[in-house]
N, CA, C and O atoms as CSV, one atom per row, in Angstrom:
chain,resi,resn,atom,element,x,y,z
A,1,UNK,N,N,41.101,-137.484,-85.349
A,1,UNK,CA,C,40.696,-138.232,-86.526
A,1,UNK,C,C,39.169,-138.250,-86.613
A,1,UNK,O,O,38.391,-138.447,-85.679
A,2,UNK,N,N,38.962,-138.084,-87.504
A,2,UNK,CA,C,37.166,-138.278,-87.840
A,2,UNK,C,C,36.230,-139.392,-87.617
A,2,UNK,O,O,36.484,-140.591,-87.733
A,3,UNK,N,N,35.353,-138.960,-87.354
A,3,UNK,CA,C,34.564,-140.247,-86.755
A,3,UNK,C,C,33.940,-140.983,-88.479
A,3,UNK,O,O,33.416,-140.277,-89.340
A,4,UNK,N,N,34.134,-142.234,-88.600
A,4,UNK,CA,C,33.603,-143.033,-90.190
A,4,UNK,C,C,32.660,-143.166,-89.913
A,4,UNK,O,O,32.498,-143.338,-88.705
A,5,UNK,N,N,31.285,-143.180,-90.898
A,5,UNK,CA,C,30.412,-144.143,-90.960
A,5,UNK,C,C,30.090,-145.149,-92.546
A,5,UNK,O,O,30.859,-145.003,-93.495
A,6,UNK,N,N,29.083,-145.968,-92.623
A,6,UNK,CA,C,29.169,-146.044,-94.074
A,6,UNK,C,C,27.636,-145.510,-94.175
A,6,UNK,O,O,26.646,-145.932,-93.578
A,7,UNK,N,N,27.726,-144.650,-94.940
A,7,UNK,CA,C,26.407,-143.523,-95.596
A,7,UNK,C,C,25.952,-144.518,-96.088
A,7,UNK,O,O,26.499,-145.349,-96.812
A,8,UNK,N,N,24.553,-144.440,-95.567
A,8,UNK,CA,C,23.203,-145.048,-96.182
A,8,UNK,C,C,22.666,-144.417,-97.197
A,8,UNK,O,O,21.673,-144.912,-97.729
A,9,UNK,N,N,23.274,-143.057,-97.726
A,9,UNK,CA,C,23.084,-142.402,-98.869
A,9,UNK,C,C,23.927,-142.420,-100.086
A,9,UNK,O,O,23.443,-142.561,-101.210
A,10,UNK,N,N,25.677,-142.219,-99.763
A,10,UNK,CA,C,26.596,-142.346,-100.546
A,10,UNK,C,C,26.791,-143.967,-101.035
A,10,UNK,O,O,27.118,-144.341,-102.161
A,11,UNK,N,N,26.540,-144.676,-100.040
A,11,UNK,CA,C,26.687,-146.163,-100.152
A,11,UNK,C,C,28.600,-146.380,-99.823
A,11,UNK,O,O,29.368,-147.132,-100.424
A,12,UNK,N,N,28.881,-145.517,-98.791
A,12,UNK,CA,C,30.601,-145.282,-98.685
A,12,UNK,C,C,30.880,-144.867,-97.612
A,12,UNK,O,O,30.286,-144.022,-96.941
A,13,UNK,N,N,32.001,-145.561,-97.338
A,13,UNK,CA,C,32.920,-145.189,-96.095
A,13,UNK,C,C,33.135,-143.633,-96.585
A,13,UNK,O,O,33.700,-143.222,-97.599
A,14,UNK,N,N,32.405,-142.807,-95.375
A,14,UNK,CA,C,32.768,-141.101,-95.410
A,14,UNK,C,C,32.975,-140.838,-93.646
A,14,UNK,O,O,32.844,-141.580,-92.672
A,15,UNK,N,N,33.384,-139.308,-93.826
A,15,UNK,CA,C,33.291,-139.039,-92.769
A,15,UNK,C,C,31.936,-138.543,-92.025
A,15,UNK,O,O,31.045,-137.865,-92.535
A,16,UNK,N,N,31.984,-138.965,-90.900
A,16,UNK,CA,C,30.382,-138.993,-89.709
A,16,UNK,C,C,30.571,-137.326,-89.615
A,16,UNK,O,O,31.558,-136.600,-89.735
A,17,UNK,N,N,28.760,-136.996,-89.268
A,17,UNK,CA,C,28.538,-135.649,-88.362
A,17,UNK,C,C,29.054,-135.578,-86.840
A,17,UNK,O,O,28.641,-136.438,-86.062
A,18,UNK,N,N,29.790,-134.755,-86.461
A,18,UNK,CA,C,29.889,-134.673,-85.008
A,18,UNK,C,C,29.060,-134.742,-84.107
A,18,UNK,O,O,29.493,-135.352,-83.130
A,19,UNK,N,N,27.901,-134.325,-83.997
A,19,UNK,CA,C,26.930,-134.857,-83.001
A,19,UNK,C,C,25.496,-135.038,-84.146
A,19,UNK,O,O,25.637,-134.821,-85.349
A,20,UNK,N,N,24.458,-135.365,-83.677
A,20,UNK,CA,C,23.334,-135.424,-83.246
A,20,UNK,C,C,22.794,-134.347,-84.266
A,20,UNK,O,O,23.033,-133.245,-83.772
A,21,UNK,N,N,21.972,-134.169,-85.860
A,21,UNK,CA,C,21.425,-132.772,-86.252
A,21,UNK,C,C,20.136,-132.977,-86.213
A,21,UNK,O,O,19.446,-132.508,-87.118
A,22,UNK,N,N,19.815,-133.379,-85.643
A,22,UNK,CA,C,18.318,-133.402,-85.223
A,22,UNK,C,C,18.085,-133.889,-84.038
A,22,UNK,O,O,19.163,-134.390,-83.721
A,23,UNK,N,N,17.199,-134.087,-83.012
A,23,UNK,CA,C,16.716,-134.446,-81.984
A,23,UNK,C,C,15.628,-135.971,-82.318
A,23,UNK,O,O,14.844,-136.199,-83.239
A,24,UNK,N,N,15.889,-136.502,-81.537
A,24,UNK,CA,C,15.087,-137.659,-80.719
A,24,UNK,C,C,15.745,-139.300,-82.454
A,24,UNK,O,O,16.543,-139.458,-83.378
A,25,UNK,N,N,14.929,-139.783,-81.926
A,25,UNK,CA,C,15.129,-141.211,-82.516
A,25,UNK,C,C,15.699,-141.032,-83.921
A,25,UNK,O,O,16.483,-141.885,-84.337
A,26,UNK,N,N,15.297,-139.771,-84.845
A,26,UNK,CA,C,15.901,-139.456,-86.536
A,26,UNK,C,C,17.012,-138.960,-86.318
A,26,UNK,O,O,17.792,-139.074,-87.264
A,27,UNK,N,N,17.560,-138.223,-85.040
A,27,UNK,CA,C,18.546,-137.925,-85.264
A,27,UNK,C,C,19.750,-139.020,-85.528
A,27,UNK,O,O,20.671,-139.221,-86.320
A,28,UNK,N,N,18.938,-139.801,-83.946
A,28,UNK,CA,C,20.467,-140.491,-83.670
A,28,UNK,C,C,20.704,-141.593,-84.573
A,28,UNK,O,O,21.747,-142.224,-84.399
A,29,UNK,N,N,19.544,-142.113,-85.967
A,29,UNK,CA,C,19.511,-142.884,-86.939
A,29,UNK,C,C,20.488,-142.303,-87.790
A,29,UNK,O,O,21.568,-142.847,-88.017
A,30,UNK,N,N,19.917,-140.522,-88.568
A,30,UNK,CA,C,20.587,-140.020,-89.246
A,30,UNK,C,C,22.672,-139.907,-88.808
A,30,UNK,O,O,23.679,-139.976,-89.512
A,31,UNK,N,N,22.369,-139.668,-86.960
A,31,UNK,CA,C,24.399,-139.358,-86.829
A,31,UNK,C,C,25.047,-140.870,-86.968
A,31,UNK,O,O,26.257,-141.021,-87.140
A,32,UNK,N,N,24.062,-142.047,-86.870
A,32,UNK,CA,C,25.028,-143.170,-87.218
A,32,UNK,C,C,25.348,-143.490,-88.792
A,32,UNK,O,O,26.399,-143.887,-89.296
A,33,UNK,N,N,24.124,-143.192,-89.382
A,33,UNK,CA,C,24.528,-143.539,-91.020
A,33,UNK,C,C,24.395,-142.782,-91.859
A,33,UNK,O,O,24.441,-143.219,-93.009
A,34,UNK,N,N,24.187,-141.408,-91.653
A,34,UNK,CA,C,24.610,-140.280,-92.906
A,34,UNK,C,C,25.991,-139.852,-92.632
A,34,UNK,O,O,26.490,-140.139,-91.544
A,35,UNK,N,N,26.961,-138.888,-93.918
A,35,UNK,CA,C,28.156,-138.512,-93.604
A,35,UNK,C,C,27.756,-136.688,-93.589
A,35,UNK,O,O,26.763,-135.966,-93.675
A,36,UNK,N,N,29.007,-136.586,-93.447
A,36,UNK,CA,C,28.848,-134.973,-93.436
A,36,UNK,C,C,28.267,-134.467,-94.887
A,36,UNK,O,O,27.344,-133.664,-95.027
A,37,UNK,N,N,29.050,-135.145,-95.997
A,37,UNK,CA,C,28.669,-134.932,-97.162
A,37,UNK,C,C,26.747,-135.150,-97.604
A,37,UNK,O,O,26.043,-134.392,-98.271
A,38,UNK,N,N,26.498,-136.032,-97.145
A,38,UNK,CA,C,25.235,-136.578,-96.915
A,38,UNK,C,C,24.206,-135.657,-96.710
A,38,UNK,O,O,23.271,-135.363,-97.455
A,39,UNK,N,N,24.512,-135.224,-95.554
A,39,UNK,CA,C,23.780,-133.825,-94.561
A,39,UNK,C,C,23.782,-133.025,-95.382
A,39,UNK,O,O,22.647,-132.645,-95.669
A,40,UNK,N,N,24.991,-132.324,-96.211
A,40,UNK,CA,C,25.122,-131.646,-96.922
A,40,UNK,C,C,23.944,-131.417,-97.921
A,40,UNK,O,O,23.158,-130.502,-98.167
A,41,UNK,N,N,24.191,-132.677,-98.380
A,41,UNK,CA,C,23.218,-132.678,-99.751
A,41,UNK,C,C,21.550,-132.392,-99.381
A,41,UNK,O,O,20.639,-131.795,-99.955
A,42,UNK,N,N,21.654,-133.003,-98.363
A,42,UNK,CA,C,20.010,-132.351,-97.736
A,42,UNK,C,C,19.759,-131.208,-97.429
A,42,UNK,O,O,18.735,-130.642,-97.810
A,43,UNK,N,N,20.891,-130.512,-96.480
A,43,UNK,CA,C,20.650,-129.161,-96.757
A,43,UNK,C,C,20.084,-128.331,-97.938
A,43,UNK,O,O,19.245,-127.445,-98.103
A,44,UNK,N,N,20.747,-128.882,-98.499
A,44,UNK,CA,C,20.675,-128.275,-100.184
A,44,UNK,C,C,18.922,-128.225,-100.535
A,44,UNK,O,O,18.215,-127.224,-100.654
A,45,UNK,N,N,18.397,-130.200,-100.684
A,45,UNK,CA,C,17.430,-129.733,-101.143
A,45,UNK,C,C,16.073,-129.358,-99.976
A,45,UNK,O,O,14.955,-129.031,-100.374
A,46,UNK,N,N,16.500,-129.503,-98.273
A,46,UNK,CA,C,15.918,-128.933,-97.838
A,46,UNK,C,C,15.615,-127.325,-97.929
A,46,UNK,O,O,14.451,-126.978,-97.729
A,47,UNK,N,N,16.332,-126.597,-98.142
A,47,UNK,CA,C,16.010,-125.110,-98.642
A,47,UNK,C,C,15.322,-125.087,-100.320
A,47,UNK,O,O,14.693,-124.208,-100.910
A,48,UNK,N,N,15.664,-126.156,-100.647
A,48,UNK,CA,C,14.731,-125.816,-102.031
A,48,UNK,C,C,13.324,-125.848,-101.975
A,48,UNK,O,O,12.511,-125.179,-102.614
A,49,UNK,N,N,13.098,-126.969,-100.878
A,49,UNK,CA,C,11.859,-127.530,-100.501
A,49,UNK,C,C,11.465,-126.156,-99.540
A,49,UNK,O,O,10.368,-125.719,-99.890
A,50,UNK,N,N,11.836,-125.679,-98.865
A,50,UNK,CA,C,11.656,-124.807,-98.037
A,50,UNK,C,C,10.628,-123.582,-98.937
A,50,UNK,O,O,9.449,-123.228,-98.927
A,51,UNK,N,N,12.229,-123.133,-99.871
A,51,UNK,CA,C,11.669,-122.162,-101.000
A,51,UNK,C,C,10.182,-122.071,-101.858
A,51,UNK,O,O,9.256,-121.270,-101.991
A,52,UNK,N,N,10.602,-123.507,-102.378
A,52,UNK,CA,C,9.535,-124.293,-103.467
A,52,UNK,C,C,7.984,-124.054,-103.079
A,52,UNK,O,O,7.154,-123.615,-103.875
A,53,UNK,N,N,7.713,-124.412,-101.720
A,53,UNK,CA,C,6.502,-124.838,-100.876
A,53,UNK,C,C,6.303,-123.449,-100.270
A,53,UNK,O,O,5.125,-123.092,-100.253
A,54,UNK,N,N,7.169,-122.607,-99.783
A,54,UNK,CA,C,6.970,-121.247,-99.073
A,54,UNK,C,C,6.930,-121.432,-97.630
A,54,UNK,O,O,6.567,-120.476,-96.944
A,55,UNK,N,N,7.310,-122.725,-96.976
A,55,UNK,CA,C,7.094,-123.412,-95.787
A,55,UNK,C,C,8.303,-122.194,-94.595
A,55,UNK,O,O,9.346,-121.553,-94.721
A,56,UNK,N,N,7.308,-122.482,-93.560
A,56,UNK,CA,C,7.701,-121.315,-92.802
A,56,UNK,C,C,7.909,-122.773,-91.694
A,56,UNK,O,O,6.989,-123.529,-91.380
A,57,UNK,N,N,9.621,-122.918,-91.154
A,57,UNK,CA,C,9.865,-124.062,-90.606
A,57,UNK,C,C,9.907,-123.476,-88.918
A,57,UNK,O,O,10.620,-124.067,-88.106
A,58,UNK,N,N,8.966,-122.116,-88.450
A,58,UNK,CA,C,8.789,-122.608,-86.750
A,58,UNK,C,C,7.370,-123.296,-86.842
A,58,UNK,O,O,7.016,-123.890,-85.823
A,59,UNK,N,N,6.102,-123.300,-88.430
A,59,UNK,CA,C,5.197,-123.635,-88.093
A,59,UNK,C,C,5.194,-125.127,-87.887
A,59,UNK,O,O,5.975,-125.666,-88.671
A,60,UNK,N,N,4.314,-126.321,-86.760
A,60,UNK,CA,C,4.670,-127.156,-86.781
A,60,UNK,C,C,4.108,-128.373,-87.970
A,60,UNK,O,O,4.460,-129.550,-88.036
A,61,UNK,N,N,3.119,-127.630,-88.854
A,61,UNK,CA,C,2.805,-128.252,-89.841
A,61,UNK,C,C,4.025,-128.292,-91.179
A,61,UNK,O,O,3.770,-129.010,-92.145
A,62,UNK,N,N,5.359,-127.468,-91.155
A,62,UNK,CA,C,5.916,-127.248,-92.034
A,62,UNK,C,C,7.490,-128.427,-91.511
A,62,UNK,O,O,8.218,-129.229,-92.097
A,63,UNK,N,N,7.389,-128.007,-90.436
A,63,UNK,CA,C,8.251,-128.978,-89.364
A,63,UNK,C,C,8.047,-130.733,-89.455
A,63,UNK,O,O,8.911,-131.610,-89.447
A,64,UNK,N,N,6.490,-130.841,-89.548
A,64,UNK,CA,C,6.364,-132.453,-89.501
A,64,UNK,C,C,6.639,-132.581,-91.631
A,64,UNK,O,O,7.195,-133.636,-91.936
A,65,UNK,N,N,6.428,-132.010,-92.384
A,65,UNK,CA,C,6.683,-132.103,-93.366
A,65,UNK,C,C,7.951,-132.048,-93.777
A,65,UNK,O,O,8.157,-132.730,-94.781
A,66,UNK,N,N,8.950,-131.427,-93.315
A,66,UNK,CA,C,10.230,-131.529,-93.607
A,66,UNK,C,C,11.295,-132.632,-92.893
A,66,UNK,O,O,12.500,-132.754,-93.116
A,67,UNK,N,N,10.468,-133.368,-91.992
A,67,UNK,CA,C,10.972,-134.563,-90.874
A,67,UNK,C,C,10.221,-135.237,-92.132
A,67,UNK,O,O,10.685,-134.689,-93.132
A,68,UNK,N,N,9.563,-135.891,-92.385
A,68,UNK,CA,C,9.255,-136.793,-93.367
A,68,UNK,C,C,9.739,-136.847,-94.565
A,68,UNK,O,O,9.845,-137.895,-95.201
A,69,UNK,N,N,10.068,-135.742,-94.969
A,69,UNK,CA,C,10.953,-135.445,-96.072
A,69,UNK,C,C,12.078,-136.115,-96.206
A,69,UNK,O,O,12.517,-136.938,-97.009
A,70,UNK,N,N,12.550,-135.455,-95.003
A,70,UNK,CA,C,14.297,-135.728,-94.246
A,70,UNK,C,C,14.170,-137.357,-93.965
A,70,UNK,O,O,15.227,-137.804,-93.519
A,71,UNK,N,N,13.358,-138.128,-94.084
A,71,UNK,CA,C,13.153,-139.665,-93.567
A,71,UNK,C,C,13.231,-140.332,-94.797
A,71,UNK,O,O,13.941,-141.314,-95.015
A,72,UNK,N,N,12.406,-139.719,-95.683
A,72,UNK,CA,C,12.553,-140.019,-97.139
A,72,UNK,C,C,13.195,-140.140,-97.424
A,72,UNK,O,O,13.533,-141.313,-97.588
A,73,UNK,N,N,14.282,-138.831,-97.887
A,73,UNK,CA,C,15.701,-138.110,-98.405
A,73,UNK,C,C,16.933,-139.513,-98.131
A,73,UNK,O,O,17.717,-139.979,-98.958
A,74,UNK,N,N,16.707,-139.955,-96.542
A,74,UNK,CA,C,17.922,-140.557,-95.829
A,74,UNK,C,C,17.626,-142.313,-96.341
A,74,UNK,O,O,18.365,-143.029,-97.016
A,75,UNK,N,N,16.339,-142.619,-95.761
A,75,UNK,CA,C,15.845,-144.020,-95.690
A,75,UNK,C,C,14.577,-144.853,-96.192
A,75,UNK,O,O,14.152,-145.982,-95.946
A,76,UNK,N,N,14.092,-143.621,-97.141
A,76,UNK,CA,C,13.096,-144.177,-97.662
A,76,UNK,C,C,12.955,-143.895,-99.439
A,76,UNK,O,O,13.802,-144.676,-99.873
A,77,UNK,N,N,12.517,-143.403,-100.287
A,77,UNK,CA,C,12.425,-143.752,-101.690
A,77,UNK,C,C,13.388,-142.748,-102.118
A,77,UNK,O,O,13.818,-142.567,-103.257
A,78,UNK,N,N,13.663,-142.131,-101.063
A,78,UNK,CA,C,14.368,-140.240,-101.775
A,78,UNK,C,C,13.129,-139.299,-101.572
A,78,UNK,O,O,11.937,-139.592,-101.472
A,79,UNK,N,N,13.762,-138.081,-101.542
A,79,UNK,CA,C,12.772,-136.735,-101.419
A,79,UNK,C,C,12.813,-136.567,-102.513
A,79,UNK,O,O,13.869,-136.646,-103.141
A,80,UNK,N,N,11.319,-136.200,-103.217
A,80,UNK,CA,C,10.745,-135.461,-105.057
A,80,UNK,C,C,11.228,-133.992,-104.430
A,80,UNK,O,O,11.068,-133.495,-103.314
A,81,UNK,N,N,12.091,-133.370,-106.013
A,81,UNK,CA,C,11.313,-132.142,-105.797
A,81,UNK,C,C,9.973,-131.665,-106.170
A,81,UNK,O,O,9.179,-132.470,-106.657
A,82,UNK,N,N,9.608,-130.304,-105.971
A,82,UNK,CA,C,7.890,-130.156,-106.074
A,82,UNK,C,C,8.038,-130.197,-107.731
A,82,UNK,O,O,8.992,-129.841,-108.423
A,83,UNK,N,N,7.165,-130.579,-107.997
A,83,UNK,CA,C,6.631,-130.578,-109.476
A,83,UNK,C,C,7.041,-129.818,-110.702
A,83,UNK,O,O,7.487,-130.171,-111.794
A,84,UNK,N,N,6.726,-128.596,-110.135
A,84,UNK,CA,C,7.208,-127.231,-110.613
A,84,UNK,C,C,8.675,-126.741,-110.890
A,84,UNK,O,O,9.087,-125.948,-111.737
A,85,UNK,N,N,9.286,-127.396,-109.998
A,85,UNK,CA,C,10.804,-127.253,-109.322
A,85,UNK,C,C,11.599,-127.151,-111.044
A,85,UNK,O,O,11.875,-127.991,-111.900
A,86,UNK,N,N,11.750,-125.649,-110.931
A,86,UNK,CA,C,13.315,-125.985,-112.353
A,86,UNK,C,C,14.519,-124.966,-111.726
A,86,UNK,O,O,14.327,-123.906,-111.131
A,87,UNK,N,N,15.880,-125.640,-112.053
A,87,UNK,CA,C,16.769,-125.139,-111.208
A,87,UNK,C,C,17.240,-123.841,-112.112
A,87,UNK,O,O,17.266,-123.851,-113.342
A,88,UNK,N,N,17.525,-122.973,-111.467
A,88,UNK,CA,C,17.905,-122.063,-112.204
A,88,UNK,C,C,19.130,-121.131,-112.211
A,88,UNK,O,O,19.258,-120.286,-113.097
């Protein structure tokens, strides 16, 4: 049976990530209160952001920008897309 949490994003009983998708203190915030669906959706606009910006994620300046992002996205106002951003 799936592990529940209630998404701090969906605002709903969903189903939890199986472990840990990130390392140290964001992770283990993000595996108690995002759902799989949740993650999901960040994925999403983490590669847009990725795209958008041209961010190359082994550099560690692109790395601390997408952890703040991802902090945003989960627990803070929401992640903008860039300015420019039209979906296409």
């Amino acid at each position: 049976m799936p592990r529940k949490v209630h998404c701090i994003l969906l605002k709903a009983e969903a189903d939890g990530l199986d472990r840990p998708p990130y390392p140290g203190e964001l992770g283990k915030r993000i595996f108690e209160n995002v759902s799989k669906q949740a993650w999901q959706q960040w994925l999403g606009h983490q590669t847009m952001l990725i795209n958008e910006y041209r961010l190359t994620p082994i550099e560690p300046k692109s790395r601390k920008f997408l952890e703040e992002e991802m902090q945003k996205f989960f627990f803070g106002e929401g992640s903008e897309k860039p300015p420019d951003f039209k979906a296409g």
